[in-house]
C-alpha positions as CSV (number, residue, x, y, z in Angstrom):
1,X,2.4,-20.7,-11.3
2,X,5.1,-20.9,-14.1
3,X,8.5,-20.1,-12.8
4,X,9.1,-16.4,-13.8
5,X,12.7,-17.2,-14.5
6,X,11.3,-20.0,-17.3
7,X,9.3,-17.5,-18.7
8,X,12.4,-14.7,-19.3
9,X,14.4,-17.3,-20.8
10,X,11.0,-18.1,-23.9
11,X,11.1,-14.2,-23.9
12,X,14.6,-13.8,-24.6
13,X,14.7,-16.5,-27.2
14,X,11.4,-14.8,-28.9
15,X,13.6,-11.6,-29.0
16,X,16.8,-13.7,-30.5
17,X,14.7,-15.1,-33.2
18,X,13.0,-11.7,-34.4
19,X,16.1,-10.3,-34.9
20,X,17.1,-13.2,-37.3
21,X,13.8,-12.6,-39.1
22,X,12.1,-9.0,-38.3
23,X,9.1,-10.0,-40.7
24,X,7.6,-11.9,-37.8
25,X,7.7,-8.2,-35.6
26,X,3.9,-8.3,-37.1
27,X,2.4,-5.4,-37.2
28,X,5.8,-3.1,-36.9
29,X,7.7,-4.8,-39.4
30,X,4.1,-4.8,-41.7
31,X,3.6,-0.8,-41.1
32,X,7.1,-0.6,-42.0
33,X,7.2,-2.2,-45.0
34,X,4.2,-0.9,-46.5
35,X,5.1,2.9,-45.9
36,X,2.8,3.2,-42.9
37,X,4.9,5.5,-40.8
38,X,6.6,7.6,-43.8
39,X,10.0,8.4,-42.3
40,X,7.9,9.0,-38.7
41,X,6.3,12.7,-40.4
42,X,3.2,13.6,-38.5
43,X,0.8,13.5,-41.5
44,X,-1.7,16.2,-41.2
45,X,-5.2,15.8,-43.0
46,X,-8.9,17.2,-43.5
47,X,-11.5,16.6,-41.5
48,X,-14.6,17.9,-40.8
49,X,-15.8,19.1,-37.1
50,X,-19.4,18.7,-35.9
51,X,-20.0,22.6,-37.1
52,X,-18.8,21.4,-40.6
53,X,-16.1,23.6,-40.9
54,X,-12.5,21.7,-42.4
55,X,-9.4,21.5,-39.2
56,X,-6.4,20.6,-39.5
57,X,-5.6,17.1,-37.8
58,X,-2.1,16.6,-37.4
59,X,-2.1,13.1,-36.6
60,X,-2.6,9.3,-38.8
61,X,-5.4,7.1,-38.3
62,X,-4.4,3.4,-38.0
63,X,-7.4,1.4,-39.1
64,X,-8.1,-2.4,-37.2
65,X,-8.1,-3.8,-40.6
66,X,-4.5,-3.4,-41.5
67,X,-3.2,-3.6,-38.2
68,X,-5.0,-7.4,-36.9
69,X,-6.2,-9.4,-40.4
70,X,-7.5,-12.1,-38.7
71,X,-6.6,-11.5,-35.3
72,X,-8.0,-9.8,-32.0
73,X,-5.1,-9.3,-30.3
74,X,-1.5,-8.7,-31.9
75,X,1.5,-8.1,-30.2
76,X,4.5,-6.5,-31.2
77,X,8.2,-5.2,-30.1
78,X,9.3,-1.7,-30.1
79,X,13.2,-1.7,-30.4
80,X,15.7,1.1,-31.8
81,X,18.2,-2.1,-32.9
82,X,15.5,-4.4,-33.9
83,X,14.2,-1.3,-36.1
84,X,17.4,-0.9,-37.6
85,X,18.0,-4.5,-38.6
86,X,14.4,-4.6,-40.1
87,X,15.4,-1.5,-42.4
88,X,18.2,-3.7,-44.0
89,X,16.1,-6.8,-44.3
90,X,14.1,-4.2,-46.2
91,X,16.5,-2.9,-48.3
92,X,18.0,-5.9,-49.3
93,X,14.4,-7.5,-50.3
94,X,13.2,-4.8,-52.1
95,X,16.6,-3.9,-53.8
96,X,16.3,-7.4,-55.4
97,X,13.2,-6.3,-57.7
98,X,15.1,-2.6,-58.5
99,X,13.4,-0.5,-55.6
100,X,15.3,1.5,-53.8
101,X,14.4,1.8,-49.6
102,X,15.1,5.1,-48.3
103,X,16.5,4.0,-44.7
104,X,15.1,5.7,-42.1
105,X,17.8,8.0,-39.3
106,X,16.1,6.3,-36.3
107,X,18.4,8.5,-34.3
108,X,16.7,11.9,-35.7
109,X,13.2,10.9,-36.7
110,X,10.4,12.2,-34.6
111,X,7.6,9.5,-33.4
112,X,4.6,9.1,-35.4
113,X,2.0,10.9,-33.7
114,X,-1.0,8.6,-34.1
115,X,-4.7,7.7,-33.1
116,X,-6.7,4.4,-33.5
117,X,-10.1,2.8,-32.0
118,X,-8.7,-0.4,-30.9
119,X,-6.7,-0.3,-27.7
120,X,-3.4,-0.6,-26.6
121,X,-1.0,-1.5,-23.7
122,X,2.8,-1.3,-23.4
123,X,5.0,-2.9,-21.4
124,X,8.6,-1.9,-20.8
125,X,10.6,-4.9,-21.1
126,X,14.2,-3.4,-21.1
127,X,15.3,0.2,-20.4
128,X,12.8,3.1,-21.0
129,X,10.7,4.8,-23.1
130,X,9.1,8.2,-24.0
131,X,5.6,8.0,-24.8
132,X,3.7,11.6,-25.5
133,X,-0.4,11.7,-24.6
134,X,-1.9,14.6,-25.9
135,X,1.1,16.7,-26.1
136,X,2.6,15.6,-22.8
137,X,5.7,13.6,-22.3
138,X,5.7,11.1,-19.6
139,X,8.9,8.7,-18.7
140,X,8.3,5.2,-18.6
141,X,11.0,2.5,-17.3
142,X,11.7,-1.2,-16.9
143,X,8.5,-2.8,-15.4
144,X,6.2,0.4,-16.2
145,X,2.8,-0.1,-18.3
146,X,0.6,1.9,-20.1
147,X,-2.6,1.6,-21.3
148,X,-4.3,3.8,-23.8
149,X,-8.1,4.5,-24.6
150,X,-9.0,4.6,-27.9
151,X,-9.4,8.4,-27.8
152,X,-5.5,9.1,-27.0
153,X,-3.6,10.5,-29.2
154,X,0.1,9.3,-28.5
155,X,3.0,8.4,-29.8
156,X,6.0,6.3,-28.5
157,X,9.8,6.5,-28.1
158,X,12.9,4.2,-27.2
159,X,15.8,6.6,-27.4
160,X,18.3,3.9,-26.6
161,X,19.5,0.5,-28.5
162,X,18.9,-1.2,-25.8
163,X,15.1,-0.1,-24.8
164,X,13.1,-2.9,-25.6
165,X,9.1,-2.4,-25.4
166,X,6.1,-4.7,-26.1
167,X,2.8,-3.7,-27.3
168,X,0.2,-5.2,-27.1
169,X,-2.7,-4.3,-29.4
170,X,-6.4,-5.5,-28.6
171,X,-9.6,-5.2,-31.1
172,X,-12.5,-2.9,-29.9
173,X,-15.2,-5.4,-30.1
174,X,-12.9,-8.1,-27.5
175,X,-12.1,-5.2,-25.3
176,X,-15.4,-4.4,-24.5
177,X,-16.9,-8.4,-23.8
178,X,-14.3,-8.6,-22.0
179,X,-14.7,-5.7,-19.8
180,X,-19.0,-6.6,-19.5
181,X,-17.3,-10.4,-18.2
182,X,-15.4,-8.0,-15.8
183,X,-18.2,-6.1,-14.4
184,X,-20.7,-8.7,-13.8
185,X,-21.2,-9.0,-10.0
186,X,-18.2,-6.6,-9.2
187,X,-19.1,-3.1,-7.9
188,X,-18.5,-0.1,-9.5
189,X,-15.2,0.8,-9.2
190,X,-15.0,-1.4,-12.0
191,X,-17.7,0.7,-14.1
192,X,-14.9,3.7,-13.5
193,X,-12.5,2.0,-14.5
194,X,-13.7,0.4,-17.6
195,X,-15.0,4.0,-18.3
196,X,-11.8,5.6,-18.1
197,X,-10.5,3.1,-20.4
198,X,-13.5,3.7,-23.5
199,X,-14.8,7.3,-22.8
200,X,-13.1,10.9,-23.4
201,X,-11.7,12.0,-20.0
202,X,-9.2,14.3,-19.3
203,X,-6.2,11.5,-18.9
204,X,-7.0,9.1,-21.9
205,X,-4.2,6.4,-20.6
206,X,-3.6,5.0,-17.4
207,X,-0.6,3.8,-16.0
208,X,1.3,0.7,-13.3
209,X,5.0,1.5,-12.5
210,X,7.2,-1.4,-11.4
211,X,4.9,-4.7,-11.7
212,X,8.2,-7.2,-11.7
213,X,7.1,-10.4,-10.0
214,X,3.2,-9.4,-10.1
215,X,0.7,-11.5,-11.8
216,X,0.1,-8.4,-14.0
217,X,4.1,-9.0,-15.2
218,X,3.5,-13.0,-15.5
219,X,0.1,-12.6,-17.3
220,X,1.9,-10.0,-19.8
221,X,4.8,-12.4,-20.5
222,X,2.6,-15.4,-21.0
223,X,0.8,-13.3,-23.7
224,X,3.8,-12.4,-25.5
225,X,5.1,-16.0,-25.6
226,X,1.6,-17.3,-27.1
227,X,1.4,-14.7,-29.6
228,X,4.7,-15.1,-31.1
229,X,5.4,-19.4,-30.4
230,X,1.8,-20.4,-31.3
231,X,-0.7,-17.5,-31.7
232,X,-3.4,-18.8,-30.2
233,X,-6.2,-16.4,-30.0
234,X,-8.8,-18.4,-27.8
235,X,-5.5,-18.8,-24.9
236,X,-4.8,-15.0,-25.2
237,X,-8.4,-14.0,-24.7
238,X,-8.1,-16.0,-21.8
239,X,-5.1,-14.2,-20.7
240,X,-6.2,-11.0,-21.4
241,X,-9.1,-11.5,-19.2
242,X,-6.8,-12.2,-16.2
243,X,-4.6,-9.0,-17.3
244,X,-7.4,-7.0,-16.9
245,X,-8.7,-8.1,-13.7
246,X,-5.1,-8.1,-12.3
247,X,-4.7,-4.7,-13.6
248,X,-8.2,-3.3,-12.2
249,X,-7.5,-5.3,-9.0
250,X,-4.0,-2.8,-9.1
251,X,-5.9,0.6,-10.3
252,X,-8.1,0.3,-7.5
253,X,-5.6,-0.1,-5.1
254,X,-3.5,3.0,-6.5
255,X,-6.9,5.2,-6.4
256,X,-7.5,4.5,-2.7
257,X,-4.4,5.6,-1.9
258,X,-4.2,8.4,-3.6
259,X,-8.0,9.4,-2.4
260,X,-7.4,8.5,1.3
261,X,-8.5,11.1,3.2
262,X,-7.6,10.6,6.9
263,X,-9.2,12.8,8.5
264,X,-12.5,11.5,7.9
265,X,-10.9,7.5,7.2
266,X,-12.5,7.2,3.6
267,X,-11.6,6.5,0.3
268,X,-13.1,7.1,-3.1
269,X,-13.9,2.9,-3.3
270,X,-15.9,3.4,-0.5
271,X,-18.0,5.8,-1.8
272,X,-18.4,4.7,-4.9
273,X,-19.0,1.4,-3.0
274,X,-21.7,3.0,-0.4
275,X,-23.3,4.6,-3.6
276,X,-23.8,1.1,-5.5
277,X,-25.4,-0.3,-2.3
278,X,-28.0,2.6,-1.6
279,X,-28.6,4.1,-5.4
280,X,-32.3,3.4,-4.9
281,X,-33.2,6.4,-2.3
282,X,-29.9,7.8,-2.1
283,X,-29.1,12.1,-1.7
284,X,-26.2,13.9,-1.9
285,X,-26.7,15.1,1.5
286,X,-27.5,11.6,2.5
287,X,-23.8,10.7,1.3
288,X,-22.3,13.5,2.4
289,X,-24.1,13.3,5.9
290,X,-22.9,9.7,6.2
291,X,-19.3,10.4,5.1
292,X,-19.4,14.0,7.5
293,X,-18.6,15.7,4.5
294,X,-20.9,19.2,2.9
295,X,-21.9,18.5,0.3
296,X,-19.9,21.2,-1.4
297,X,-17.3,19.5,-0.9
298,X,-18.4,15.9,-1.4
299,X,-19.4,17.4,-5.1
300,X,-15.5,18.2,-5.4
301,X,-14.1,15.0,-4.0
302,X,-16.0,12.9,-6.6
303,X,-15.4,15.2,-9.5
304,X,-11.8,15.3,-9.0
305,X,-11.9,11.1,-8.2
306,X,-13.9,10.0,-11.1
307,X,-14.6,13.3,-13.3
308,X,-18.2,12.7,-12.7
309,X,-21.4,13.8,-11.1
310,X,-23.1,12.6,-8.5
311,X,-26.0,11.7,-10.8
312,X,-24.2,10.0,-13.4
313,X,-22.8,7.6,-10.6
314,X,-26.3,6.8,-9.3
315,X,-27.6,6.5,-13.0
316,X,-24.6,4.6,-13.3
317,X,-25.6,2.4,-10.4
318,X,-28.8,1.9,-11.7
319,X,-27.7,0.4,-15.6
320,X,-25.5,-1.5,-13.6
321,X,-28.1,-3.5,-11.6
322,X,-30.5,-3.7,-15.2
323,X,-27.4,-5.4,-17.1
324,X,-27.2,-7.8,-13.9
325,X,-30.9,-8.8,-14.0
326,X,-31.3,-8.6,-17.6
327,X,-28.5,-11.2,-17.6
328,X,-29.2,-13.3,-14.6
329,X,-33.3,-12.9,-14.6
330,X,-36.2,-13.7,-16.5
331,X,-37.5,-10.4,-15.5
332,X,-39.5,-8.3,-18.2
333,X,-37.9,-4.8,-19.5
334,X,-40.1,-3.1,-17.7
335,X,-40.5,-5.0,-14.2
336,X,-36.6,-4.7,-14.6
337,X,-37.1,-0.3,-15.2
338,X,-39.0,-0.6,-11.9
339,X,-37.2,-2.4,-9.6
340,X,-34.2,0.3,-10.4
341,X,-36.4,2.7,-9.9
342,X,-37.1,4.3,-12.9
343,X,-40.9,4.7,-14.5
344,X,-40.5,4.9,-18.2
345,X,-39.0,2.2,-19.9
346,X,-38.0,4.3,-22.9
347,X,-36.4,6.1,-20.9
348,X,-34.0,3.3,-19.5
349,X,-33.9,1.7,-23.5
350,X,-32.3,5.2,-24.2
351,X,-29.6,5.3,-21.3
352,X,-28.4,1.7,-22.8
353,X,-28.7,2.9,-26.2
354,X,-26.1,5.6,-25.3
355,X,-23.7,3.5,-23.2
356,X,-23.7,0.1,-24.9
357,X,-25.1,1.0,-28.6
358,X,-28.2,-1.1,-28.0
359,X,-31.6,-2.1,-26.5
360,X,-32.3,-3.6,-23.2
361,X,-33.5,-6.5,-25.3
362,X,-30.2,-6.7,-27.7
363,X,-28.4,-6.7,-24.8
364,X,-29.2,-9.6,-23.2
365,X,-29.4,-11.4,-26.2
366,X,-26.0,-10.0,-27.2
367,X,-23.8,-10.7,-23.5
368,X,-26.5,-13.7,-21.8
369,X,-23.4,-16.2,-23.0
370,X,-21.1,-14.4,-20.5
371,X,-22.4,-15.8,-17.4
């Protein structure tokens, strides 16, 4: 593995040169120059609910479009000082044609509040930052990340000159083949995770603290120095696949110590595991029975664990074993609906339908190239 040391000096020297030219900050310098962020005013507009009634949403859209052009993954820095330095390249290009840039007080402004369906991680580089998820503030520091789901709405802060941040923006369309080459033949802790990551839940990021000298840190850096010396997309989709592994290698890890109960020696993994591995026949007071919990409380311990139902993890279970033989099988759509144990074959088409937008069929024409 490349020395870690190597890989802070290209990092440093990346830094160095966008503060000669901010225009290659791509896409902060680009929403900056364009108006994108409007002095950092939350921008409230119109939209309709399901009922049809008009609300008020006090929060900007960013669209992929403007954010990637041709790109799937973009990465950019978020710096107080490298902010301020691309205000006055600003001003002085734009004061050359007779416009006038109003330069924003980076020391008052408030963050732009802000939603977007692509995904996005950060990685505190140098000092701290203040992001805010759904109206709660949470403290990030040197070797922190966060990544968000593409239902958070967030904003970010560095209140210092020195806080430096890198994001790192990934398309919704990568994001998810890359998770479906993540799930084939691992269990379903990684179904939970990857769910976490695209569905509504009641925490819509999820967070590492301290990964210096992890793979998690050296993949990270490696992707920061390909984006800005060479931007080459194919080498940071294969990066990114070995972020995300490393990362749901980590999240696991955190989960079962956080679910440990040692009384009875478990952990959520384990169920989830034992759950995967028995889906076919499988009760709740079979689980609970084997786990000695009731199954009152084995009901609680997975809700508050994975914010699901003990049906939705065995239906879960099921759809995970049809992607796998879909994919590695010449099995027929329905032999494959009976040997998970459903019946009705419409009935399966329908479950994929809602999790992966299309047919049993469609899918393994769309991910067979992933194995």
């Amino acid at each position: 593995m490349e020395q870690i040391v190597h890989i802070d000096d290209k990092i440093e020297q990346i830094i160095s040169q966008l503060f000669e030219n901010p225009s290659q900050n791509n896409p902060v310098f680009y929403r900056e120059l364009n108006g994108w962020i409007q002095g950092g005013i939350k921008i409230p507009k119109q939209v309709k609910n399901f009922g049809g009634q008009l609300k008020e949403q006090n929060y900007v859209i960013l669209s992929e479009d403007r954010i990637f052009g041709q790109d799937n993954i973009v990465v950019s820095v978020e710096c107080k000082a490298l902010n301020k330095r691309n205000d006055q390249i600003t001003r002085e290009a734009l004061s050359q044609v007779g416009i006038e840039y109003f330069i924003i007080d980076r020391d008052k402004i408030k963050p732009l509040v802000h939603k977007h369906d692509f995904f996005e991680l950060f990685y505190v580089y140098r000092g701290g930052c203040i992001s805010t998820v759904e109206n709660q503030d949470v403290s990030f520091f040197a070797g922190d990340i966060c990544l968000y789901n593409r239902n958070a709405i967030h904003s970010m802060y560095v209140p210092h000159e020195q806080d430096l941040v890198f994001n790192v923006l990934i398309r919704k369309n990568l994001i998810v083949k890359t998770f479906h080459s993540i799930i084939q033949g691992s269990d379903l802790f990684s179904q939970f995770f990857i769910d976490s990551l695209q569905k509504p839940t009641t925490k819509n990021y999820l967070t590492i603290q301290q990964i210096q000298k992890t793979t998690i840190e050296f993949y990270l850096k490696k992707m920061v120095i390909c984006f800005f010396n060479e931007n080459n997309q194919e080498y940071l989709k294969s990066l990114l696949i070995c972020l995300l592994y490393e990362i749901e290698k980590q999240y696991r890890q955190e989960m079962m110590e956080q679910s440990l109960d040692q009384e009875n020696n478990i952990t959520i993994v384990k169920i989830l595991q034992y759950i995967e591995q028995h889906y076919m026949d499988l009760t709740l007071e079979t689980l609970s029975e084997q786990f000695h919990y009731t199954p009152r409380n084995m009901i609680y311990y997975i809700k508050k664990y994975t914010n699901k139902t003990f049906s939705e993890l065995i239906r879960e279970s099921k759809i995970k074993k049809a992607c796998e033989l879909l994919i590695k099988t010449n099995l027929t759509p329905e032999q494959i609906t009976e040997q998970v144990g459903y019946n009705d074959r419409s009935y399966l088409d329908k479950l994929f339908h809602q999790q992966f937008g299309v047919s049993m069929v469609k899918y393994k024409k769309k991910y067979n190239h992933l194995l």
